[in-house]
C-alpha positions as CSV (number, residue, x, y, z in Angstrom):
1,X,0.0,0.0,0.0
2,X,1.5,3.7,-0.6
3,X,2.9,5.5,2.0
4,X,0.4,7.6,3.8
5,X,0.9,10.5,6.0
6,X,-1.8,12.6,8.5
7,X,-1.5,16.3,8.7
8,X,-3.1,19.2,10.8
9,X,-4.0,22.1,7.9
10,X,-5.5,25.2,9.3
11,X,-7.3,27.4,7.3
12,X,-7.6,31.2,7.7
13,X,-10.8,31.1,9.8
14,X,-8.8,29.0,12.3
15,X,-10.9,25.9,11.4
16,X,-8.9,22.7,11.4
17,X,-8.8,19.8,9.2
18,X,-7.1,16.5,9.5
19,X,-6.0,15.4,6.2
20,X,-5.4,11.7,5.3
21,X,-3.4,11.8,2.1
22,X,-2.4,8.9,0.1
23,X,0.9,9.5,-1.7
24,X,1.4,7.9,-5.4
25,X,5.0,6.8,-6.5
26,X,4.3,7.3,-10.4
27,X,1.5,9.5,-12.3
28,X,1.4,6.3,-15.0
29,X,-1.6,4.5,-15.0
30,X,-2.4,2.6,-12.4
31,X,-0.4,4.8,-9.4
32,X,-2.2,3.9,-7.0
33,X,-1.2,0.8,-6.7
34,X,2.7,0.7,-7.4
35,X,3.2,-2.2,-10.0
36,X,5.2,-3.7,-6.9
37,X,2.9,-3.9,-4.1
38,X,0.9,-7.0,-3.7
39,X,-2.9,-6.4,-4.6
40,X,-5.1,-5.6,-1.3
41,X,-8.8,-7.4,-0.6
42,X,-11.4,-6.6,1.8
43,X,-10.2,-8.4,4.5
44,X,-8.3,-6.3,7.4
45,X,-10.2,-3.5,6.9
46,X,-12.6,-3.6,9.8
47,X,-15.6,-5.0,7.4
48,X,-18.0,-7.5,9.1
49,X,-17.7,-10.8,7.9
50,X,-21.2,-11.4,6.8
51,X,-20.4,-7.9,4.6
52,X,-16.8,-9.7,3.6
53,X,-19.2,-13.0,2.7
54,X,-21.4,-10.8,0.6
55,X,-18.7,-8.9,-1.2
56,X,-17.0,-12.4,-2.3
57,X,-20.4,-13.9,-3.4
58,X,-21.2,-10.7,-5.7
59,X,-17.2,-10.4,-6.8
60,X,-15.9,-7.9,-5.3
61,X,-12.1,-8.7,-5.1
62,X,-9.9,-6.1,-4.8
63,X,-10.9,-2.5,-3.0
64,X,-10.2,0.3,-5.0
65,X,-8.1,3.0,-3.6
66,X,-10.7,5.6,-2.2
67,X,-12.9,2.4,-0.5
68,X,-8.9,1.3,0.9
69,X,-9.0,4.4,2.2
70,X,-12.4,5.6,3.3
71,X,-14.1,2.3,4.7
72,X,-12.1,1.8,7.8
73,X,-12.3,5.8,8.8
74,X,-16.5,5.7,8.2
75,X,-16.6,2.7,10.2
76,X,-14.8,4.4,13.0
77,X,-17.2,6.9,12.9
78,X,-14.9,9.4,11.5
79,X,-17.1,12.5,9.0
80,X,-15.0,12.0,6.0
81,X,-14.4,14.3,2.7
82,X,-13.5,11.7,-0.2
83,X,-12.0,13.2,-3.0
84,X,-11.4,11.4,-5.8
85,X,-11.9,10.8,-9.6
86,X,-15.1,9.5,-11.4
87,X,-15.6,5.9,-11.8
88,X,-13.3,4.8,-8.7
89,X,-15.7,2.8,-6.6
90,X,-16.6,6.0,-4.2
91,X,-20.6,4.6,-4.1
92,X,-19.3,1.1,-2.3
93,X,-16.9,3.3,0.1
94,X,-19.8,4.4,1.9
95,X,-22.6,2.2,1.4
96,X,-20.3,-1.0,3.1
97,X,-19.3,0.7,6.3
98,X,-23.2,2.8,6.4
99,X,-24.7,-0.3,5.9
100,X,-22.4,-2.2,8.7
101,X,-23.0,1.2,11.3
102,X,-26.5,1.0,11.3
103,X,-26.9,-3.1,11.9
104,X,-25.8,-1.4,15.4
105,X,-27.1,1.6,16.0
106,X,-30.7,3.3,15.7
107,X,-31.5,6.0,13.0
108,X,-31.2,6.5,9.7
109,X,-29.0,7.2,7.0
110,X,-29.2,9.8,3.9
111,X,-27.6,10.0,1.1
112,X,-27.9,13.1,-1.4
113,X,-27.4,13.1,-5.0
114,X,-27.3,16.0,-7.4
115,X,-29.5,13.3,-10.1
116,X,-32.8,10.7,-10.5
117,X,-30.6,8.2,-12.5
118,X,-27.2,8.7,-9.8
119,X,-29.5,8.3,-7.1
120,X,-31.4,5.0,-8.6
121,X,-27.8,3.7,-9.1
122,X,-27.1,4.4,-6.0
123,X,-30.2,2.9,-4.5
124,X,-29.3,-0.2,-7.1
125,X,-25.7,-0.7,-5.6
126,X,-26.9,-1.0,-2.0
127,X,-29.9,-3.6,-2.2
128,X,-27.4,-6.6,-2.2
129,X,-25.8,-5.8,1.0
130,X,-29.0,-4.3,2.9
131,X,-31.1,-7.4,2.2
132,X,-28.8,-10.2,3.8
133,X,-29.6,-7.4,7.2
134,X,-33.2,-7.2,6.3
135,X,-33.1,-3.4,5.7
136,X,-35.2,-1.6,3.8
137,X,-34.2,1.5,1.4
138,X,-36.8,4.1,-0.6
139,X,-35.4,6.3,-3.1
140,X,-37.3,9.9,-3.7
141,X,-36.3,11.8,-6.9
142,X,-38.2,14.1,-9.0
143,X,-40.0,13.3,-11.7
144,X,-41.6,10.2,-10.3
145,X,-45.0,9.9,-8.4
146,X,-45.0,10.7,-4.7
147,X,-47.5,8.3,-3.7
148,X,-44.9,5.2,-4.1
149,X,-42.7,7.4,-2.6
150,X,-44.5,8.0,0.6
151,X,-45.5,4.1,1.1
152,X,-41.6,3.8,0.9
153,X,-41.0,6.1,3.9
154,X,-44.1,4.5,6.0
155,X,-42.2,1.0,5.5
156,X,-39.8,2.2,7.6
157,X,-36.5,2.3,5.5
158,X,-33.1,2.6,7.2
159,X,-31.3,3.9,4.3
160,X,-32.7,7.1,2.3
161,X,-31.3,8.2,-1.2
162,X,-32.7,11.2,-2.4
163,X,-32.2,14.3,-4.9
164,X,-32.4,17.5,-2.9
165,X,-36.0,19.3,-4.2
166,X,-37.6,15.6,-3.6
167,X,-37.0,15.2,0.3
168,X,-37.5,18.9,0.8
169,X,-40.6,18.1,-0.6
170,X,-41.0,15.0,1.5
171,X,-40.0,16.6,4.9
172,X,-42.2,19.5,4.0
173,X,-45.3,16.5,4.2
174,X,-43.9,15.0,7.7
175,X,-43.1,12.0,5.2
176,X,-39.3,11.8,6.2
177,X,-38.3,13.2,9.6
178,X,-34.7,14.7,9.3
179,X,-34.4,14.5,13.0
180,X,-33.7,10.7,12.3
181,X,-30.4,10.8,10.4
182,X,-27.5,9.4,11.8
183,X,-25.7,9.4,8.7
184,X,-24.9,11.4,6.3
185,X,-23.2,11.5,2.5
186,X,-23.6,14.6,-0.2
187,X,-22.3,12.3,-2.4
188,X,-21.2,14.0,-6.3
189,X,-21.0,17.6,-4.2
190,X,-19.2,19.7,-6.5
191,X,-22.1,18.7,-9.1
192,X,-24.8,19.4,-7.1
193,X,-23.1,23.1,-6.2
194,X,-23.0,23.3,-9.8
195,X,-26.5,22.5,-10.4
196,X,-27.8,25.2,-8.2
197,X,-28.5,22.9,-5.4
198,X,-27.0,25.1,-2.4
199,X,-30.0,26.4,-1.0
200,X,-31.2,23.3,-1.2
201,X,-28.1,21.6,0.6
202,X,-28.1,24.5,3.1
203,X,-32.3,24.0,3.9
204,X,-31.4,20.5,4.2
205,X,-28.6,20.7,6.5
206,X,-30.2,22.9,9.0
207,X,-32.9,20.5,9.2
208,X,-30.8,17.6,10.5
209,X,-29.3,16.7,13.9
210,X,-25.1,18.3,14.8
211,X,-24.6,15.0,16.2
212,X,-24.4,12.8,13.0
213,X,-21.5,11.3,11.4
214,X,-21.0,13.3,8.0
215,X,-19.6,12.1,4.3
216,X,-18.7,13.9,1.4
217,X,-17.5,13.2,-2.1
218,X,-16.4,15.2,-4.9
219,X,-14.2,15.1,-7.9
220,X,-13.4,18.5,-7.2
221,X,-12.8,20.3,-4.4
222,X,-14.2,24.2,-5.0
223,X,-14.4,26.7,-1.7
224,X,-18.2,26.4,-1.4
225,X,-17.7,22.7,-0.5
226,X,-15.2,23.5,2.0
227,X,-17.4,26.3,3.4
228,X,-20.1,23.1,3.9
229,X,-16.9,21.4,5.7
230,X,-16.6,24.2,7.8
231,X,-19.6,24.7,8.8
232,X,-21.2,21.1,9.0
233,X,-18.5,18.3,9.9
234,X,-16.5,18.0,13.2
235,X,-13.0,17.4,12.1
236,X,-13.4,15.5,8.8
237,X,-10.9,13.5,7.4
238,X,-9.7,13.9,3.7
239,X,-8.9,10.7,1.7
240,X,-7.4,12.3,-1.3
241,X,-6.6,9.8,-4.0
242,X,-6.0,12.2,-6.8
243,X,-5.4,16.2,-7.2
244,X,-8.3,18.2,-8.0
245,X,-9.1,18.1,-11.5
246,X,-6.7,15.2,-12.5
247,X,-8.1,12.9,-15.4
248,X,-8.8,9.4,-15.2
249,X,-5.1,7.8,-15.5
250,X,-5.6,5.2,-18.2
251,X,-7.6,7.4,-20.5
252,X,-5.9,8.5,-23.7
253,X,-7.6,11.6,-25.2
254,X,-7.4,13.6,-28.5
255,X,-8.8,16.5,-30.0
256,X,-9.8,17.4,-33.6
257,X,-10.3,20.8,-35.0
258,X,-13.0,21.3,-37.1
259,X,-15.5,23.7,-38.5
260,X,-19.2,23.4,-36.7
261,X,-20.5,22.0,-40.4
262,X,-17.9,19.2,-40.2
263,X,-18.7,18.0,-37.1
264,X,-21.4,15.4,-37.7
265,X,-19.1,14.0,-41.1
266,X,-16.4,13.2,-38.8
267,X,-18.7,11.8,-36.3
268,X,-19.7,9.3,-38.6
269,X,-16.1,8.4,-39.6
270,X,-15.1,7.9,-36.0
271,X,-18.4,6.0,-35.5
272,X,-17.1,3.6,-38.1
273,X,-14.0,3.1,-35.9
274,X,-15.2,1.9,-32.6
275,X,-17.1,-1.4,-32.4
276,X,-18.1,-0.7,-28.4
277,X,-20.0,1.4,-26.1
278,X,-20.0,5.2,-27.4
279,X,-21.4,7.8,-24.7
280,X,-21.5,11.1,-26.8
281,X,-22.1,14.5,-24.8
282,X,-24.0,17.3,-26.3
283,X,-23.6,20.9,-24.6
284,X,-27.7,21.5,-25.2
285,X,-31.1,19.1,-25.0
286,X,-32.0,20.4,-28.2
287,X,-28.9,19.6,-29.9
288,X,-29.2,16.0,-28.3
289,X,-32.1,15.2,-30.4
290,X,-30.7,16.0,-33.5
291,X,-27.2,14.2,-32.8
292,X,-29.1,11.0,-31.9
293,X,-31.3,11.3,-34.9
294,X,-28.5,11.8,-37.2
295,X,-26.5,8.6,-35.6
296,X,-29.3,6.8,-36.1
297,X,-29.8,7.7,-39.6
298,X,-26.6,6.6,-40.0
299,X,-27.0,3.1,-39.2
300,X,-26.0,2.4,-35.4
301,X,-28.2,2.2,-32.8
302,X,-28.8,5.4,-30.7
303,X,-30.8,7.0,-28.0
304,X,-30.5,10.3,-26.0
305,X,-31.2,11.1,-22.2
306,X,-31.4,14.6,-20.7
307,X,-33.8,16.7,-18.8
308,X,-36.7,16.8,-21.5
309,X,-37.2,13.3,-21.4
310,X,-39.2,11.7,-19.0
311,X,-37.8,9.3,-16.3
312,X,-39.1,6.5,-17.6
313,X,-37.7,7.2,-21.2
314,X,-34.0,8.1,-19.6
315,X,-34.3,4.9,-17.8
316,X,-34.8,2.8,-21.2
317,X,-32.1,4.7,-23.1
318,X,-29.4,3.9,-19.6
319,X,-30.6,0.2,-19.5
320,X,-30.5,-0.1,-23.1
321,X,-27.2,1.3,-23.0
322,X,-26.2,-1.3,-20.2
323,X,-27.5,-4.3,-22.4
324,X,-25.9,-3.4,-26.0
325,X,-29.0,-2.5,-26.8
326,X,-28.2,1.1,-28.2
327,X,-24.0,1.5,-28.9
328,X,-24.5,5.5,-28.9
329,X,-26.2,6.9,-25.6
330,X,-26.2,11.0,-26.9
331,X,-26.4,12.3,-23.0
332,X,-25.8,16.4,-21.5
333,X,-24.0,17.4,-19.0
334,X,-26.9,17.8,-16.2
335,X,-28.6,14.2,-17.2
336,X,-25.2,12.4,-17.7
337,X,-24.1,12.3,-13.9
338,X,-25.7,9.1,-13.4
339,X,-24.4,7.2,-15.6
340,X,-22.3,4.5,-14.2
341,X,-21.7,1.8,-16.9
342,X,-18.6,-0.4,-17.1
343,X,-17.0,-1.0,-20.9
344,X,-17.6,2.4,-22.3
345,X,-15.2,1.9,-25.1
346,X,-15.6,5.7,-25.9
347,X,-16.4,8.9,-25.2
348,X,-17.3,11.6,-27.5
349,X,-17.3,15.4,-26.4
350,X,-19.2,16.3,-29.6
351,X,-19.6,19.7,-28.0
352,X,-16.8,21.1,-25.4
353,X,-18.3,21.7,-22.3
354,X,-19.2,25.5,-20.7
355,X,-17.1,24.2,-17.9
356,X,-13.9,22.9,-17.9
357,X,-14.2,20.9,-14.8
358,X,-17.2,19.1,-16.5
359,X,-14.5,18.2,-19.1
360,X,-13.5,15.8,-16.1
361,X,-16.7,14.3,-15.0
362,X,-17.3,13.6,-18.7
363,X,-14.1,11.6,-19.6
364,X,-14.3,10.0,-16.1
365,X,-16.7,7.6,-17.7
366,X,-14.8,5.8,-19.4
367,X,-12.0,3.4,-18.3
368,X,-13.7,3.1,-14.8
369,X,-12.5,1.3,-11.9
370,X,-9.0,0.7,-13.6
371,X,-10.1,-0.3,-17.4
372,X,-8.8,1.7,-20.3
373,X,-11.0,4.2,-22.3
374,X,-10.4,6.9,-25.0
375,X,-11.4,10.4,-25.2
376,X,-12.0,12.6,-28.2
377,X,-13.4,16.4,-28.4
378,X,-14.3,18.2,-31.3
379,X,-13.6,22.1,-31.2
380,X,-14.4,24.7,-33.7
381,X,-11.7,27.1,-34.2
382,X,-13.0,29.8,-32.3
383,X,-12.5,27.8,-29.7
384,X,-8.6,27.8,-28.4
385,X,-10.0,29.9,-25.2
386,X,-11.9,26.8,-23.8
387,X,-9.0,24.1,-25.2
388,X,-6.6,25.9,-23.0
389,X,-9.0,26.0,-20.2
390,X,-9.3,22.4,-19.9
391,X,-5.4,22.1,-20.7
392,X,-4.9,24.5,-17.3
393,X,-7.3,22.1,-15.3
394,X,-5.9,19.0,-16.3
395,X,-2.1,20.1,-16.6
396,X,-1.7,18.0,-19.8
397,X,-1.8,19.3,-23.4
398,X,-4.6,17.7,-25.4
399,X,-2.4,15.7,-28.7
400,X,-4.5,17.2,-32.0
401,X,-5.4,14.5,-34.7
402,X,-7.0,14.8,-38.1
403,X,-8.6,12.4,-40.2
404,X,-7.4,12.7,-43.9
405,X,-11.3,12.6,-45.1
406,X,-12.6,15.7,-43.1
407,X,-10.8,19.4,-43.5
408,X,-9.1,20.3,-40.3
409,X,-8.8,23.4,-39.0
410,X,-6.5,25.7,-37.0
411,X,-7.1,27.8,-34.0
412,X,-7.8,31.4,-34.3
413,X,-5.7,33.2,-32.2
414,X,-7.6,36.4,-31.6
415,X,-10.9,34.3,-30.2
416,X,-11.8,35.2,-27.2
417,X,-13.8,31.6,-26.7
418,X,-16.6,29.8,-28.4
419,X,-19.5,30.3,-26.4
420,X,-22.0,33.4,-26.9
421,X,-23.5,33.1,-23.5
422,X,-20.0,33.1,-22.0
423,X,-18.7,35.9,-24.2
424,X,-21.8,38.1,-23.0
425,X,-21.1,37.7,-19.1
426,X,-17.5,38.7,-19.9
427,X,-18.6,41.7,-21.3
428,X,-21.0,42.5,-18.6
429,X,-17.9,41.7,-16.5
430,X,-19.9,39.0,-14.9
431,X,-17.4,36.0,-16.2
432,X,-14.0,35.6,-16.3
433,X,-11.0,36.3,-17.7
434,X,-9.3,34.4,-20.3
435,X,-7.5,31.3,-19.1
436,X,-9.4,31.7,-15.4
437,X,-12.2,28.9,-14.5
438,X,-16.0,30.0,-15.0
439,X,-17.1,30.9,-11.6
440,X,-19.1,28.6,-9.6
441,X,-21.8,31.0,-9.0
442,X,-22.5,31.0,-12.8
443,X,-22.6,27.8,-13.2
444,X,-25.0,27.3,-10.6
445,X,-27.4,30.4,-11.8
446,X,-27.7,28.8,-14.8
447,X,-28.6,24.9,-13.1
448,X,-31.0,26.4,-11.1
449,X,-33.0,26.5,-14.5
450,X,-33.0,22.5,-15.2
451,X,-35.6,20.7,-13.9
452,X,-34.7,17.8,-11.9
């Protein structure tokens, strides 16, 4: 196992954090465990052995670096802030030890999620453990009746996974008493910051009891989530198993330059390339539809999922997905954060995203839990402001390739970045400067406007 060291970091408001940090001896793929360290299992970690019994019968070998590191602090009762890269297990770091906490102690425990499809995965991932204890779970999301909901929550459940607006909504009937909790994870945090969720988080938080043992995970690690530290956790440990804003290590990515017009040609020539999974990302809903009706039109099987489709329809596309039933799953940014599917052989940023730290979250699913995957982004010209942007965020240079059937394109060097929207707030001198991140409050103004 790498070496790991504890520190005391105090922050200007005097508030101190103990940080957990888990060195890497090489940035190649696979750092986290050096090539000469013997592979770890479950056992030795403090995990009951009817957990350990249940982990071997649904083949789950080796822990992953953030559930080596987070499972033995949660079940010591320590409030924990995981940070750590999409795709690296962080959904089985708290469920194992929440699930072994409350076999002994009364209460509840509530997990947050920024989406419906993150939180059913969610929900999904826990059923095999919490029904060898007998426990019950009941997941509230929008966009699905209440009714079911509520006979959920009056079957007593000990577990709770819910998208913020839902349970407000709940707790607002007496359906879900807050005073309950025991436990707590805002799992995906710096997404649901992003979304607009903060007033939401903030309601929530004041509702629930100081005395609870409190969990957080994030790719990213932005002030307003350590504001939430500050104010809501006693002490929290940080597992940090990568840097803020580092890619997934074993995905190769490249980047082609082309005018808008060209884009869906050399979609189609890619397309012809890759035999496996494709999860393409679209910067609008609208745009979505059309992509996914030109892919099919091209011959390969295709279906979309953002916020204009209803649950049940974003449920068939992700399961279809799953199955092999659809090789192109068109997805945005906002409906895409629940999608946990192992073997996507490719991912397609058919649009660069308005933010470059969604650039992350996007790539991050593929080559999950230590598989390989590719990245590849298509940028217009006017668009070398929001290439460098990512480049800044992921400390890497993204290699350019062209395909000798599609005109390639150069940037221009006097563009001052390729979104309207963005360009406008800059002149209002509500954005940024060149080469700075988007602020976070923008990003969330604008999620506030997606329904969840």
């Amino acid at each position: 196992m790498p070496p790991v060291h504890r520190e005391l970091q105090v922050r200007a408001d005097g508030f101190t954090i103990e940080v957990e940090m888990m060195h890497k001896t090489t940035n190649a793929a696979g750092a986290a465990h050096s090539s000469n360290q013997p592979e770890r299992d479950f056992f030795g970690m403090g995990i009951a052995p009817k957990i350990l019994d249940i982990l071997e019968r649904i083949k789950f070998k080796v822990p992953t670096p953030i559930q080596l590191k987070v499972i033995p602090l949660v079940i010591e009762g320590k409030d924990v802030i995981g940070i750590a890269q999409t795709g690296t297990g962080k959904t089985h770091s708290f469920a194992i030890p929440m699930v072994q906490r409350l076999v002994n102690m009364q209460g509840t425990g509530l997990i947050l999620a920024p989406t419906r499809e993150l939180a059913i995965q969610i929900d999904e991932a826990f059923q095999p453990i919490v029904h060898a204890f007998g426990m019950k779970t009941a997941c509230l999301i929008g966009g699905a009746p209440m009714d079911p909901q509520t006979q959920a929550l009056r079957r007593s459940p000990r577990i709770v996974i819910a998208t913020p607006g839902r349970l407000i909504d709940h707790i607002g009937q007496w359906h879900f008493l807050p005073d309950e909790v025991v436990m707590l994870v805002l799992d995906e945090a710096d997404r649901m910051l992003d979304m607009g969720f903060a007033p939401q988080i903030e309601k929530i938080l004041r509702f629930l009891p100081k005395d609870k043992q409190t969990m957080l995970f994030s790719a990213t690690m932005p002030p307003e989530i350590m504001n939430i530290a500050v104010k809501y956790m006693k002490l929290p440990v940080s597992a940090e198993i990568a840097p803020s804003g580092t890619t997934v290590e074993r995905v190769t990515q490249e980047l082609f330059i082309v005018k808008r017009e060209a884009k869906l040609r050399l979609l189609g020539k890619i397309l012809a390339k890759y035999h496996g999974a494709v999860l393409l990302f679209s910067r609008t809903k609208h745009n979505a539809s059309k992509i996914a009706r030109a892919i099919r039109e091209m011959g390969h099987r295709a279906s979309e999922i953002h916020s204009n489709r209803s649950l049940n329809q974003r449920r068939e596309a992700l399961d279809g997905f799953k199955s092999g039933k659809y090789k192109v799953l068109v997805a945005t940014d906002i409906a895409a954060r629940g999608i946990d599917v192992t073997g996507i052989e490719v991912v397609i940023n058919y649009d660069l995203p308005e933010d470059a730290e969604n650039y992350v979250h996007r790539i991050g699913r593929t080559a999950r839990a230590g598989t390989c995957g590719h990245a590849i982004s298509f940028a217009t010209p006017e668009q070398k402001s929001d290439v460098r942007d990512i480049e800044k965020l992921i400390k890497i240079v993204l290699p350019v390739s062209k395909h000798p059937e599609v005109p390639s394109e150069e940037f221009q060097e006097s563009s001052s970045g390729g979104h309207p929207r963005k360009d406008m707030k800059r002149s209002q001198g509500q954005g940024r400067s060149q080469g700075q991140g988007r602020s976070q409050s923008q990003s969330r103004s604008r999620g506030r406007f997606h329904h969840r």
